[in-house]
C-alpha positions as CSV (number, residue, x, y, z in Angstrom):
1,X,-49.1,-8.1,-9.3
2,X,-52.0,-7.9,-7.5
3,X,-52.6,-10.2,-4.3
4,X,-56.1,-11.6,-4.5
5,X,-58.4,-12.7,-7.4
6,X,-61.5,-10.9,-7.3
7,X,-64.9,-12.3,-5.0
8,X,-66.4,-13.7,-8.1
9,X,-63.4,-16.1,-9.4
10,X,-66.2,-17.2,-12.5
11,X,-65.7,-17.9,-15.9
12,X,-68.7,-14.5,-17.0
13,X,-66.3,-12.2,-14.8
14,X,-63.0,-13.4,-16.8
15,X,-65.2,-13.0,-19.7
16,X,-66.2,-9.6,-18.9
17,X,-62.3,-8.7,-17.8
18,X,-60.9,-9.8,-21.0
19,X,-63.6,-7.6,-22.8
20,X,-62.4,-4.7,-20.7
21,X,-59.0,-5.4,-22.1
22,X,-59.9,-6.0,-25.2
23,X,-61.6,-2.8,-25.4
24,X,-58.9,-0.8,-24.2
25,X,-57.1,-2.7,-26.4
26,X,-59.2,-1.3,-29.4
27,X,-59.3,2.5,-27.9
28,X,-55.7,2.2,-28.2
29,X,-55.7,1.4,-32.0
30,X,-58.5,3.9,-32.5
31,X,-56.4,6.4,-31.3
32,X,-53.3,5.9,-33.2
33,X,-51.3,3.6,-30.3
34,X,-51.8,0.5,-31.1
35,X,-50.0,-2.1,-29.1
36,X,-47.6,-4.1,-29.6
37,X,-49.2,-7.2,-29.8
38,X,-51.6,-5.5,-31.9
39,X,-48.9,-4.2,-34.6
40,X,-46.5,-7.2,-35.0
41,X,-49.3,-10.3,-33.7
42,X,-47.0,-12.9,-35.5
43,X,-44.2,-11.8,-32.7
44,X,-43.8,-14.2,-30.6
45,X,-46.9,-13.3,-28.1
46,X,-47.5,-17.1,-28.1
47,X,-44.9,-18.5,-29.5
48,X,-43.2,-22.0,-27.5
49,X,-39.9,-20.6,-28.6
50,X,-38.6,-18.5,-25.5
51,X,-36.1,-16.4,-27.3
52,X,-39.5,-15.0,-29.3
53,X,-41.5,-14.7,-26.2
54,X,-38.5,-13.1,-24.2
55,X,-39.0,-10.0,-27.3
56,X,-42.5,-10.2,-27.5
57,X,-42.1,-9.7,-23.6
58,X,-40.1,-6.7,-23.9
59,X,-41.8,-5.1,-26.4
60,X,-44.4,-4.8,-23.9
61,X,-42.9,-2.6,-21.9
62,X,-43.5,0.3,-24.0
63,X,-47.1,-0.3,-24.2
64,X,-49.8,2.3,-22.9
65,X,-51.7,-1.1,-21.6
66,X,-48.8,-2.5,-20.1
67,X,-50.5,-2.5,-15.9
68,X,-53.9,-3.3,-17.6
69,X,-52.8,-6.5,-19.2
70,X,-50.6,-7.3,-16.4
71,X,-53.5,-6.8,-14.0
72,X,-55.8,-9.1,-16.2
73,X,-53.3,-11.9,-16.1
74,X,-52.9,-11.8,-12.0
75,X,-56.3,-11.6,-11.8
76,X,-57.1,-14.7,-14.1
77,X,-54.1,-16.6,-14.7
78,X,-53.0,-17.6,-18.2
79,X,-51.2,-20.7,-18.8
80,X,-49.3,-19.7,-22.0
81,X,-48.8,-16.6,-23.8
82,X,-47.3,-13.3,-23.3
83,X,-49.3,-10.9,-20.9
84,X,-48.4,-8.1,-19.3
85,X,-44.6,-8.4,-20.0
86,X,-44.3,-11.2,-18.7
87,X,-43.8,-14.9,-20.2
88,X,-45.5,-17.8,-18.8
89,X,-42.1,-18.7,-17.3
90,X,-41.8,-15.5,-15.6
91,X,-45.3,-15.5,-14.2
92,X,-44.5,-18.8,-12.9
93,X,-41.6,-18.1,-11.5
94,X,-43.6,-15.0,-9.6
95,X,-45.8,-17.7,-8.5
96,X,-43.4,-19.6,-6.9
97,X,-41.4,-16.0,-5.2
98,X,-45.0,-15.2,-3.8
99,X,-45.8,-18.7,-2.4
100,X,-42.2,-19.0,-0.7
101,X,-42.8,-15.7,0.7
102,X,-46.3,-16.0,1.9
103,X,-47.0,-16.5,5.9
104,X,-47.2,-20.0,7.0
């Protein structure tokens, strides 16, 4: 994950990041690899069930937009959902590993 947010922490910059996703996003299905989120969306990408968001999580991992979505999410922190995969638990739990390891 990446360590800072960017300069501009504002909500027309997350706006504009999540369109850069979201267009990759779409390149990938124009191209014939669409990701998983894409091909099964009922999968447990936001489920509150964390058996269904554990496989949506690893599905992820063979996804061409695996760094890209996991760079969105460092950069502007979702509260719920798979992203990246990783599960709002996990990126919490990141959270926490990077805060107990930062300098005092």
């Amino acid at each position: 994950m990446r360590d800072a947010r960017p300069a501009e922490n504002t909500e027309p910059e997350r706006g504009r990041a999540l369109r850069r996703l979201r267009d990759q996003v779409a390149a990938e299905v124009a191209g014939g690899t669409p990701p998983p989120c894409v091909v099964d969306p009922e999968g447990g990408w936001t489920s509150a069930d964390l058996d269904a968001a554990e496989r949506a999580a690893s599905a992820c991992h063979r996804c061409p937009l695996l760094d890209l979505c996991r760079g969105y999410v460092a950069d502007w922190p979702e509260s719920a959902g798979v992203w990246g995969g990783l599960t709002a638990s996990d990126r919490r739990a990141v959270e926490r590993l990077k805060a107990r390891s930062a300098p005092s």
